[in-house]
KEKE-3310 file (N, C-alpha, C; in steps of 0.2 Angstrom, whole numbers, plus 5000, padded with zeros to 4 digits):
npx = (5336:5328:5313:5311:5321:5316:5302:5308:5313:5303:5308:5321:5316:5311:5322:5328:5318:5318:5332:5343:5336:5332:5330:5322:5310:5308:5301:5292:5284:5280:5272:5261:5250:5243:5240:5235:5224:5214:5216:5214:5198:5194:5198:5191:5176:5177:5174:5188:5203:5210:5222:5230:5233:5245:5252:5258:5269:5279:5278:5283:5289:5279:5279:5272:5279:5289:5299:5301:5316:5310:5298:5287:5277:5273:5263:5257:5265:5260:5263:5264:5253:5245:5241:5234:5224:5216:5210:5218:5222:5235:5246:5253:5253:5245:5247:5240:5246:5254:5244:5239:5224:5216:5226:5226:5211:5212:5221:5214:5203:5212:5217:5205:5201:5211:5209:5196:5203:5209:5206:5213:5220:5233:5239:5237:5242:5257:5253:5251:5263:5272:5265:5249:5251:5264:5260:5251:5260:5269:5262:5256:5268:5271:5261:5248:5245:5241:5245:5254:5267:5270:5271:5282:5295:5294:5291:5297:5312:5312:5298:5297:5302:5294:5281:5285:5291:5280:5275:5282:5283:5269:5270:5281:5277:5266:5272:5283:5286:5290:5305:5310:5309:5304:5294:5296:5292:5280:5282:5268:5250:5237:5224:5216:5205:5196:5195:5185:5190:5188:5192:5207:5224:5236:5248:5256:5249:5238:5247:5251:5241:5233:5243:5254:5265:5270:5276:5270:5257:5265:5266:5251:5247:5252:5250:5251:5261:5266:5263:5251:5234:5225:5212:5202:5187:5186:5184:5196:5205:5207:5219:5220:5226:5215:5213:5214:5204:5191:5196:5200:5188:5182:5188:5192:5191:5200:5210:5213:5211:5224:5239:5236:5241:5253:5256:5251:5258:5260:5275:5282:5278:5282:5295:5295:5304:5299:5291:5295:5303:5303:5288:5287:5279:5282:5279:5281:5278:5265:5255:5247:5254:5267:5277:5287:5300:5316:5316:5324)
npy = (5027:5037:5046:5057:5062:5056:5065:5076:5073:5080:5091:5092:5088:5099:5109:5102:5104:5120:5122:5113:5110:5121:5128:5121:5119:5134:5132:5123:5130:5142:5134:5127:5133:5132:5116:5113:5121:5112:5098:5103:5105:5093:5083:5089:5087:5073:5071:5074:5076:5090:5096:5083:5086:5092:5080:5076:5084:5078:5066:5069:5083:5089:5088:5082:5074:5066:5051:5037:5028:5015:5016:5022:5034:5050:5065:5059:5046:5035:5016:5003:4993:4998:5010:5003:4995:5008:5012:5020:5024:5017:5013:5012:5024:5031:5038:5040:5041:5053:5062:5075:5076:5068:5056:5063:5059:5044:5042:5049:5038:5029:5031:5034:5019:5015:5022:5016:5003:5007:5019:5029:5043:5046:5031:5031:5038:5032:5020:5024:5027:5013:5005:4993:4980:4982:4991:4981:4972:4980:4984:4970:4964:4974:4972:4975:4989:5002:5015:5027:5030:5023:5011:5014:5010:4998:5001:5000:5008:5018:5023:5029:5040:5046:5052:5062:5069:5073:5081:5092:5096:5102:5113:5120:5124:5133:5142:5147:5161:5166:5161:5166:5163:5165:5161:5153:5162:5153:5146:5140:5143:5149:5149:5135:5127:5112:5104:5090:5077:5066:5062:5056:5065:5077:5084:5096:5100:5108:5116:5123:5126:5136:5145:5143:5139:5122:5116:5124:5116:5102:5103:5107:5094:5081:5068:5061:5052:5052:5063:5062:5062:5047:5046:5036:5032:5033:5047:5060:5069:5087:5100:5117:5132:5148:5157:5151:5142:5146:5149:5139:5129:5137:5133:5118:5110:5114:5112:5097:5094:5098:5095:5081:5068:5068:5070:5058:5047:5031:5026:5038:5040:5028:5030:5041:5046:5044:5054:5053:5039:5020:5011:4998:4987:4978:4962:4960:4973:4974:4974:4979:4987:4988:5001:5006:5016:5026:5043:5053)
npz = (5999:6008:6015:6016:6007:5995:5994:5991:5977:5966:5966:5961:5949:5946:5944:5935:5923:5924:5925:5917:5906:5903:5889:5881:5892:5891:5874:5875:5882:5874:5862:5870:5869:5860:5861:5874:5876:5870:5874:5888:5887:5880:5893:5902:5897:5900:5914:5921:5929:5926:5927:5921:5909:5906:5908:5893:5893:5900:5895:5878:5876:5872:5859:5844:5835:5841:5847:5855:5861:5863:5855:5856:5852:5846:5853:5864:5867:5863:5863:5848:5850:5860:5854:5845:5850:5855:5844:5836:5818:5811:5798:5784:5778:5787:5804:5819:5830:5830:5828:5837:5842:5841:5846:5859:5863:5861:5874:5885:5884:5888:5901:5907:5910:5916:5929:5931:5937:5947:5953:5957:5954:5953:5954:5942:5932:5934:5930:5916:5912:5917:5915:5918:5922:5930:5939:5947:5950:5957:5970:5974:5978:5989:5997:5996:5997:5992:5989:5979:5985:5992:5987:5981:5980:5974:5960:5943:5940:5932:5930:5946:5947:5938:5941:5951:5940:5934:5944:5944:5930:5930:5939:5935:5922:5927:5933:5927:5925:5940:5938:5928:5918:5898:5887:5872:5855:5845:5828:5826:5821:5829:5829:5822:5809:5804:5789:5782:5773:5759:5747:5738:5742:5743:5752:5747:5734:5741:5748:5734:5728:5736:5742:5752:5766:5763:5776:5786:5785:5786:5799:5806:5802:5806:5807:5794:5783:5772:5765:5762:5761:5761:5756:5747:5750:5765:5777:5779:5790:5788:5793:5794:5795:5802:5791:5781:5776:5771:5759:5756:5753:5741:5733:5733:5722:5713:5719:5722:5708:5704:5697:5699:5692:5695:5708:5714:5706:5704:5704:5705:5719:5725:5726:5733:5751:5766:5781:5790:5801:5794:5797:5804:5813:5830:5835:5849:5855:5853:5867:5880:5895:5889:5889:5896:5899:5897:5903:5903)
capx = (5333:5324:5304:5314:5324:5308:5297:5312:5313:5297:5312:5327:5313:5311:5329:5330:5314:5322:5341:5346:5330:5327:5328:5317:5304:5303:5301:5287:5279:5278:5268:5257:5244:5241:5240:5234:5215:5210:5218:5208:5193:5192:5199:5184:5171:5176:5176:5194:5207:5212:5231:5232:5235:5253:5256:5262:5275:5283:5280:5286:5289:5273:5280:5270:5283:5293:5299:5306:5320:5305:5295:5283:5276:5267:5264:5254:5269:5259:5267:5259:5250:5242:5238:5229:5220:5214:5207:5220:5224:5243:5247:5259:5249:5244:5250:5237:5245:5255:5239:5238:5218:5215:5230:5222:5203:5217:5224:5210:5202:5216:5218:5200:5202:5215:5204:5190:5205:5215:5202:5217:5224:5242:5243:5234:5251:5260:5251:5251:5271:5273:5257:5245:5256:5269:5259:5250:5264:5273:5257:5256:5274:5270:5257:5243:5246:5238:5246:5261:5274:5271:5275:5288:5303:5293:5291:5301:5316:5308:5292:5300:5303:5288:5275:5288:5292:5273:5272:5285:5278:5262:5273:5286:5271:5262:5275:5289:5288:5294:5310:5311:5308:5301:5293:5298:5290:5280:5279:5262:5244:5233:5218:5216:5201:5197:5191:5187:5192:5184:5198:5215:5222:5243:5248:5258:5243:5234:5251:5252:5235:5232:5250:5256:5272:5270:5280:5263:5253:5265:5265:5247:5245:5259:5249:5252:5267:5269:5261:5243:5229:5222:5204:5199:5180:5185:5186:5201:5204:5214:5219:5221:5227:5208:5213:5213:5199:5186:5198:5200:5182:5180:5194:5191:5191:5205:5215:5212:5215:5233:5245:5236:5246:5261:5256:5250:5260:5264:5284:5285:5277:5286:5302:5297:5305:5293:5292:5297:5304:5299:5283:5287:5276:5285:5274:5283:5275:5258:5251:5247:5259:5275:5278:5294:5306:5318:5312:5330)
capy = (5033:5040:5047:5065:5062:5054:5068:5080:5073:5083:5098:5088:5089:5109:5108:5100:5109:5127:5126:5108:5108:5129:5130:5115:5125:5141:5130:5120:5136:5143:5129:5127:5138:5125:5109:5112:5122:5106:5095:5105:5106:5087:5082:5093:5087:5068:5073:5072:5084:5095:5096:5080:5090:5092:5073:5074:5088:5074:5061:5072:5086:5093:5085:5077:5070:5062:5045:5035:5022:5011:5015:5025:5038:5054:5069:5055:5042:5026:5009:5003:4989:5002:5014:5000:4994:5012:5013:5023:5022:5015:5009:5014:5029:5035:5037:5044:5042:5058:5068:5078:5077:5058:5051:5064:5056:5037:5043:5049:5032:5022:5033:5030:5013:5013:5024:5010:4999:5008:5023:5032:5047:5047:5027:5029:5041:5028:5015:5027:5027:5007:4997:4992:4973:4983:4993:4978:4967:4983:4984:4965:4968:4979:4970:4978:4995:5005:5025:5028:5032:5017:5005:5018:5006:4991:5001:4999:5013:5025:5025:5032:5048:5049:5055:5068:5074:5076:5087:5096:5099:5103:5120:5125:5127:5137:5146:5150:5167:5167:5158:5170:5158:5169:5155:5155:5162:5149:5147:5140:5148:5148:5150:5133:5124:5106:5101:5084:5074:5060:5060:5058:5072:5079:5092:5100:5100:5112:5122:5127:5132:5141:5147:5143:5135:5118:5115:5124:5110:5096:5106:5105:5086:5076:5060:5060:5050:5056:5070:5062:5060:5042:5046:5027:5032:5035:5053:5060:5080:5092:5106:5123:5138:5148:5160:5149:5139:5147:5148:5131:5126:5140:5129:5113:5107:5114:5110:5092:5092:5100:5092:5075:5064:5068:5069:5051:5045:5027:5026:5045:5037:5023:5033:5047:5043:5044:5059:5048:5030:5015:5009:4991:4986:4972:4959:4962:4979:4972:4972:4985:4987:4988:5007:5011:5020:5031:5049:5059)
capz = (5999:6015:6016:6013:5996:5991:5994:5988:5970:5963:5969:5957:5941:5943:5944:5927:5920:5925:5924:5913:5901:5904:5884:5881:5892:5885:5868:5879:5884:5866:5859:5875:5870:5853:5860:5879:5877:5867:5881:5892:5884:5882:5900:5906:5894:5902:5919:5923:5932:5921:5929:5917:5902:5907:5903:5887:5895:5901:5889:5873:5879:5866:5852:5839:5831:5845:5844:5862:5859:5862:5849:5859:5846:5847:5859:5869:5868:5862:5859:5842:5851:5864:5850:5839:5855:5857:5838:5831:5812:5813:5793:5778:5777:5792:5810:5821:5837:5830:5828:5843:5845:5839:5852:5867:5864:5864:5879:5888:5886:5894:5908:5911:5908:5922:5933:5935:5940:5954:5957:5959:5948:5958:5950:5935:5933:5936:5927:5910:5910:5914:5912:5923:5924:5934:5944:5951:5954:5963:5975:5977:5981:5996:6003:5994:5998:5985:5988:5974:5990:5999:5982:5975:5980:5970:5953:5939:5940:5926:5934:5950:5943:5934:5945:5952:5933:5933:5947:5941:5924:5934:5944:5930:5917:5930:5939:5923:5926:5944:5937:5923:5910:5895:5883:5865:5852:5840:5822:5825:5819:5835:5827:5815:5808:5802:5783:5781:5764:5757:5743:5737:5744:5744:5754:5741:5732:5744:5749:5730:5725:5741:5741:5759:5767:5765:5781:5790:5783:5790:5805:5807:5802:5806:5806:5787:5782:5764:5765:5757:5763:5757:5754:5746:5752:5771:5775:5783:5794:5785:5800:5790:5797:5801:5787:5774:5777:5764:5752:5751:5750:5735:5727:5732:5715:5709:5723:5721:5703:5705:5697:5703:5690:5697:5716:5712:5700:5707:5705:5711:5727:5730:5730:5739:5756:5770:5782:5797:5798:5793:5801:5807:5821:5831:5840:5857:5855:5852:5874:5885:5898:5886:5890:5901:5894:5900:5900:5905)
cpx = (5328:5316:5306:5315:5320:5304:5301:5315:5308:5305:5318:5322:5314:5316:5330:5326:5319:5329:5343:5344:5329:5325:5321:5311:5302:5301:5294:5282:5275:5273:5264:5250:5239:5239:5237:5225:5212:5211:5213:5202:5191:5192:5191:5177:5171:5176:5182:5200:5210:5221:5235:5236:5243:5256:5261:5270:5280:5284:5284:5288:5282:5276:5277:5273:5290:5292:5302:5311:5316:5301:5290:5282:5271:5267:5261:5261:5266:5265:5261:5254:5242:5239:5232:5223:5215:5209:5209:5223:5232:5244:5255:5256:5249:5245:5247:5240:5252:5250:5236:5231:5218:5219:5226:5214:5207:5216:5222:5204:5205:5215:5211:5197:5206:5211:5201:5197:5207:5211:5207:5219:5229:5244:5241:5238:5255:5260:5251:5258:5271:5270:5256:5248:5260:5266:5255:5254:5267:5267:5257:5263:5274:5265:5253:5242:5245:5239:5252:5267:5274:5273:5281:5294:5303:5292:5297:5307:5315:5302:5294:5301:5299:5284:5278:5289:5285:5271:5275:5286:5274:5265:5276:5279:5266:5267:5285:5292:5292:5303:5313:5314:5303:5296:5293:5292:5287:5279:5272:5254:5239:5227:5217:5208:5202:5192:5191:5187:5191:5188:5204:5218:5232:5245:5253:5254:5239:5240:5251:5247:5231:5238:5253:5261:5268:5272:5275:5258:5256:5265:5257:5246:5251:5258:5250:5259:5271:5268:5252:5239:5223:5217:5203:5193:5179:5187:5191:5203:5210:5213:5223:5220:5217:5206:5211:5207:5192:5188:5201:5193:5180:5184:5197:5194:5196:5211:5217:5213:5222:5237:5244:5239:5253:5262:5256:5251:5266:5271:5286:5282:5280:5294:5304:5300:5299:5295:5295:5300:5301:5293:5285:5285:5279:5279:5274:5278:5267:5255:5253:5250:5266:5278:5281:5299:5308:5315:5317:5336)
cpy = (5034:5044:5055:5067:5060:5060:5075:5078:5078:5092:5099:5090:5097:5109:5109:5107:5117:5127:5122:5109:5116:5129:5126:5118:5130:5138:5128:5126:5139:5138:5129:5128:5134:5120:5110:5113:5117:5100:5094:5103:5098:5082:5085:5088:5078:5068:5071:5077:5086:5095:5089:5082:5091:5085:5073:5080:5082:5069:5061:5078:5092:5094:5080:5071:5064:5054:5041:5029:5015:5009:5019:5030:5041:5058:5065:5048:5036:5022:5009:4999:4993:5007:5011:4998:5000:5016:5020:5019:5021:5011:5015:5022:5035:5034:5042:5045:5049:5063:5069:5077:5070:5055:5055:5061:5048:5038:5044:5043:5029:5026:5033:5021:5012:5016:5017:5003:5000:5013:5027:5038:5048:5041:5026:5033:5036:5022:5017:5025:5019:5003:4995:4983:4977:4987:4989:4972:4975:4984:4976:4962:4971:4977:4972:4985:4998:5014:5024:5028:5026:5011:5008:5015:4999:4992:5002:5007:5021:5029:5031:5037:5050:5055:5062:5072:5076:5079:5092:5100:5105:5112:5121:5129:5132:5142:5150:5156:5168:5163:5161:5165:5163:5162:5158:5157:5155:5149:5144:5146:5145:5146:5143:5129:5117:5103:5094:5083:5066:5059:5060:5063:5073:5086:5098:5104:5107:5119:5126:5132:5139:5145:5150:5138:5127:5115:5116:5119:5102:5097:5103:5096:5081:5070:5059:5057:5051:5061:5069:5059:5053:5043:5040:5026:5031:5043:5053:5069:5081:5097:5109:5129:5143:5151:5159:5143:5139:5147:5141:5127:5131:5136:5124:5109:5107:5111:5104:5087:5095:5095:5082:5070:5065:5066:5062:5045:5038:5024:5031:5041:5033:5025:5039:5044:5049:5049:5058:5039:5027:5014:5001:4989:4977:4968:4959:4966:4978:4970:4980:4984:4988:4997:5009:5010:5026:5039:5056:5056)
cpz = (6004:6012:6012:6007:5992:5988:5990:5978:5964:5961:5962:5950:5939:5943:5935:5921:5918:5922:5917:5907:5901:5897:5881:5884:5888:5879:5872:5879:5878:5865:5865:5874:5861:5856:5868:5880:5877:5872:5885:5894:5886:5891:5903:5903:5897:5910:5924:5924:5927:5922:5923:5908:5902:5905:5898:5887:5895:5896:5881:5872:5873:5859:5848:5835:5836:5846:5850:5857:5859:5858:5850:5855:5848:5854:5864:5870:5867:5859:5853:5845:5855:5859:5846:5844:5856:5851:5835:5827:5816:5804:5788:5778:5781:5801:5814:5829:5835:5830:5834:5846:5845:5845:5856:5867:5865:5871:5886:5890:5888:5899:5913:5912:5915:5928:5938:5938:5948:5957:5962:5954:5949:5952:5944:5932:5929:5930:5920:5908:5910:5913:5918:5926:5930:5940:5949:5955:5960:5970:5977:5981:5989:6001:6003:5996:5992:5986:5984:5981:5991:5994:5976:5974:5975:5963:5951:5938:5936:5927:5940:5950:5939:5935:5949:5944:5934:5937:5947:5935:5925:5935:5938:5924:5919:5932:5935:5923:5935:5941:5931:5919:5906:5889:5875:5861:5846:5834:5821:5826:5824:5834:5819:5814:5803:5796:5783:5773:5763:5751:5744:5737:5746:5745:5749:5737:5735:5746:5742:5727:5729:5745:5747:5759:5766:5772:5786:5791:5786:5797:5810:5806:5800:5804:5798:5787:5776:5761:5760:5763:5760:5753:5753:5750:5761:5772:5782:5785:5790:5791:5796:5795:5798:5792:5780:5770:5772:5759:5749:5747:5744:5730:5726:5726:5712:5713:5722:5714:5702:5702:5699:5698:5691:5705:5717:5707:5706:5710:5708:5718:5729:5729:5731:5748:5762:5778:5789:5796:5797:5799:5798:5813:5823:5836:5847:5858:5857:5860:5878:5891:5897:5885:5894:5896:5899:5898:5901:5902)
residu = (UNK:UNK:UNK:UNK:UNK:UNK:UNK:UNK:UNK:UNK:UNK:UNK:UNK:UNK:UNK:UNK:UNK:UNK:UNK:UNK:UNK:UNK:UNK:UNK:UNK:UNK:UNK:UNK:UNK:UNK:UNK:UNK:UNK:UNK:UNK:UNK:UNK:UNK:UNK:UNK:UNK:UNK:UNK:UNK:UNK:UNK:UNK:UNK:UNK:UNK:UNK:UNK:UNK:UNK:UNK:UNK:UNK:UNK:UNK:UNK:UNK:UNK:UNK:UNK:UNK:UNK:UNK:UNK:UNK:UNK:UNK:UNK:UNK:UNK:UNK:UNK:UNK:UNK:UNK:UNK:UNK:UNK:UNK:UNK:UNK:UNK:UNK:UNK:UNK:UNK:UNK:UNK:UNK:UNK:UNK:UNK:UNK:UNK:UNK:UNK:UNK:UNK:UNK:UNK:UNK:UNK:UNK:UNK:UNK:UNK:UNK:UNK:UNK:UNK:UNK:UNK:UNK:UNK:UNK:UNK:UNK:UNK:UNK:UNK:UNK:UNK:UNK:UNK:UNK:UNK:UNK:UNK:UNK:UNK:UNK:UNK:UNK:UNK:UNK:UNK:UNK:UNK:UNK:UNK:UNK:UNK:UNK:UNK:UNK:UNK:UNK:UNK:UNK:UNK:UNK:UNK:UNK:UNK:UNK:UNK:UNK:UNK:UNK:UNK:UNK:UNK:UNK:UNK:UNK:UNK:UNK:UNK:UNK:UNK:UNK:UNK:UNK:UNK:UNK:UNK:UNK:UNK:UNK:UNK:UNK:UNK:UNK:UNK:UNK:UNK:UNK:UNK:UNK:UNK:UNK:UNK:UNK:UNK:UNK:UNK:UNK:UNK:UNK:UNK:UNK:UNK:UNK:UNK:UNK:UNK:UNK:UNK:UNK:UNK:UNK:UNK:UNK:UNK:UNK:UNK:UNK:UNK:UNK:UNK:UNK:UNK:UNK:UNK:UNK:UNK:UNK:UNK:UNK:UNK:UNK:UNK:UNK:UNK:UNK:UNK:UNK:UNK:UNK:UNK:UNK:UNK:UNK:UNK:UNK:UNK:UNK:UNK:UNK:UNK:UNK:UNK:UNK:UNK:UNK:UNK:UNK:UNK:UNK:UNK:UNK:UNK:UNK:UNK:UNK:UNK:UNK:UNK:UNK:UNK:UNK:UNK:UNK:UNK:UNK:UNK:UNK:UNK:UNK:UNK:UNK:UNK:UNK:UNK:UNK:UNK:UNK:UNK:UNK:UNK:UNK:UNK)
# end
């Protein structure tokens, strides 16, 4: 591949984006205006370019619930090892590297974490998708050369096309409207707030006494794996539409008591099936650097 087909890959993603992937966008677009402010919001508040927000474009395409053939999980795409190194919850319970804010505060810390290595934000890219193992062997590879172009032929094949996906993200997300891309309508509530819960707590529970789609409520907190919130005297976010948020705390109580011998009725639990696969962390998984995976 020549210095040109190189530089003309970025060309090939808007390709995909726009024509292959167009519906995928407009669904991307849609959803955007949820999960990006906060993005934002915290990239700034770490002093970190902000174009980063785009990431989980590529990584999941801003899906919460997305799962690689890897095991890579969550709009940030953790391994389990990388998520528990990063002091996300990961149990029968709970799986925070689904919770859209919890993984980008994770997320935000490796990429600074990779920062202080390379003092690069082109390989800290780079280093995101296959691990800072492969990004030092493909520089020592090349003869210590430290620009993404100059060790593009030493990294791992999925790498390769990364850091073009990601500039590609970068322009389609900005520029949809020239390509008459409309972005889909979402069934998400823009405006939501966060109650913490210091109890046993089932979404069911809160959908019936405040008499809302349950489906809003796994929408908002997907890290949930059976739809409860442990409580066992740690407290844990409930993220509530804004609207409903004083009518929880008037009713609290009732909420709570709901039906709780049946929400908690040990045999109904252990044969509700879980709102996502099994959670088996394998020990392969267990090191930072075990992160390539196909992304097309």
């Amino acid at each position: 591949m020549t210095g040109v087909q190189t530089c003309a890959l970025p060309i090939y993603y808007i390709h995909v984006y726009t024509q292959k992937k167009r519906e995928l966008t407009e669904t991307m677009l849609g959803v955007q205006d949820f999960y990006l402010p906060a993005f934002e919001e915290i990239l700034a508040a770490n002093n970190m370019p902000l174009e980063l927000k785009y990431l989980p474009v590529i990584e999941s395409a801003l899906n919460p619930n997305a799962v690689s053939r890897a095991g890579a999980t969550g709009i940030w795409q953790f391994m389990y090892g990388t998520g528990r190194l990063y002091k996300l919850e990961i149990n029968t319970w709970v799986d925070e590297r689904r919770d859209p804010l919890r993984a980008t505060y994770a997320a935000i810390a490796f990429m600074k974490d990779l920062y202080s290595i390379y003092n690069d934000w082109v390989l800290v890219i780079a280093a995101y998708n296959c691990g800072p193992g492969n990004v030092n062997k493909a520089i020592r590879r090349s003869g210590g050369k430290r620009n993404y172009w100059d060790i593009y032929y030493h990294l791992p094949r999925e790498t390769r096309g990364y850091v073009p996906a990601f500039i590609a993200a970068n322009y389609v997300m900005n520029y949809h409207k020239e390509h008459n891309i409309v972005p889909k309508k979402a069934e998400m509530p823009l405006l939501c707030d966060t109650i913490m819960v210091s109890e046993q707590l089932h979404l069911k529970q809160v959908a019936s006494v405040l008499q809302m789609p349950v489906e809003t409520l796994r929408m908002l907190n997907p890290q949930y794996r059976y739809d409860i919130l442990p409580g066992k005297g740690k407290d844990y976010c409930l993220r509530l539409p804004y609207e409903y948020v004083n009518k929880y705390i008037d009713l609290e109580d009732s909420i709570l008591n709901f039906k709780d011998s049946v929400f908690f009725d040990p045999e109904i639990i252990k044969k509700t099936p879980s709102r996502y696969k099994d959670y088996v962390p394998r020990s392969e998984e267990r090191r930072v650097g075990k992160e390539c995976r196909s992304r097309w």
